[in-house]
C-alpha positions in Angstrom: 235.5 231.8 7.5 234.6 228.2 8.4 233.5 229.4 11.7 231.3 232.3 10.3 229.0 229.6 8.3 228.5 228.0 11.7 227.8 230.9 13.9 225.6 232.0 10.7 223.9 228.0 11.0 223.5 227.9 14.8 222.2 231.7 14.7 219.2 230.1 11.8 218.5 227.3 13.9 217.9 229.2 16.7 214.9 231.5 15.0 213.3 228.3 14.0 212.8 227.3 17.6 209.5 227.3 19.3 208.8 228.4 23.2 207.4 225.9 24.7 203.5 226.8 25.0 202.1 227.4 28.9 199.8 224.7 29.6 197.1 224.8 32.5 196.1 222.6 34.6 193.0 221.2 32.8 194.8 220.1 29.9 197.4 218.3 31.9 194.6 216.6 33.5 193.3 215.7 30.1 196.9 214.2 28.7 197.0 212.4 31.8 193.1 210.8 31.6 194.0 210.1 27.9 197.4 208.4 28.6 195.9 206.6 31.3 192.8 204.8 29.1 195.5 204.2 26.4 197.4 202.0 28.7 194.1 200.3 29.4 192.1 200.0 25.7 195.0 200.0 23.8 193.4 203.4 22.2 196.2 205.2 19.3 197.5 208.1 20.7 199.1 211.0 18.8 201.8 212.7 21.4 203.5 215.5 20.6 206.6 216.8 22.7 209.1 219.5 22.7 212.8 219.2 22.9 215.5 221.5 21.9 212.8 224.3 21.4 211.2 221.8 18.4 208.3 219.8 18.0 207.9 216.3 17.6 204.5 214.4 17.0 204.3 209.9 17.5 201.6 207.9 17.2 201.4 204.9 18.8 200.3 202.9 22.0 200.9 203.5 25.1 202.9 201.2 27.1 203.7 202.0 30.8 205.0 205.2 30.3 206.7 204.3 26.9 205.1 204.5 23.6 205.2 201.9 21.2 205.0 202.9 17.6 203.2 202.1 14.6 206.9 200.2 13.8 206.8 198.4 16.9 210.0 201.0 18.3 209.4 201.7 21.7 210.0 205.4 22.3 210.7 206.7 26.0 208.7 209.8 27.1 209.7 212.2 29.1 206.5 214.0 30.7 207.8 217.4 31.2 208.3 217.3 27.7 204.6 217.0 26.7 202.6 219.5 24.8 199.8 217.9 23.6 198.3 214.4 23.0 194.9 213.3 21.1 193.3 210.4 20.0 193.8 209.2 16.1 
């Protein structure tokens, strides 16, 4: 029975995942530009990413290719995991 709940668990999680949307290449070009004049004018960013088929959204400064927080917690990006970033 045990084993049931957690196929039934994995089996939800799975339906709540998200593909990960097709982006072309002016939009990469645009996260890249607004990545880039973060690192330079300290502008707030908002990045979103996908892992694990879910979304995740920061906002913070960019910082190489980190981003640093509202918190001051440095979080790593991976690029191929970007789906969107915008101003704030």
């Amino acid at each position: 029975m045990p084993e049931t709940i957690k196929m039934l668990k994995a089996l939800g999680e799975d339906d709540n995942k998200s593909s990960k949307p097709h982006l072309d290449e002016t939009k990469i070009k645009e996260m890249e530009r607004l990545i880039s004049e973060s690192t330079a004018t300290n502008m707030l960013l908002e990045i979103t990413t996908r892992t694990s088929g879910f979304f995740t959204s920061c906002v913070g400064f960019e910082t190489k290719i980190d981003i640093q927080d509202e918190r001051k917690s440095t979080i790593n990006l991976d690029f191929y995991s970007l789906t969107n970033v915008i101003v704030k």
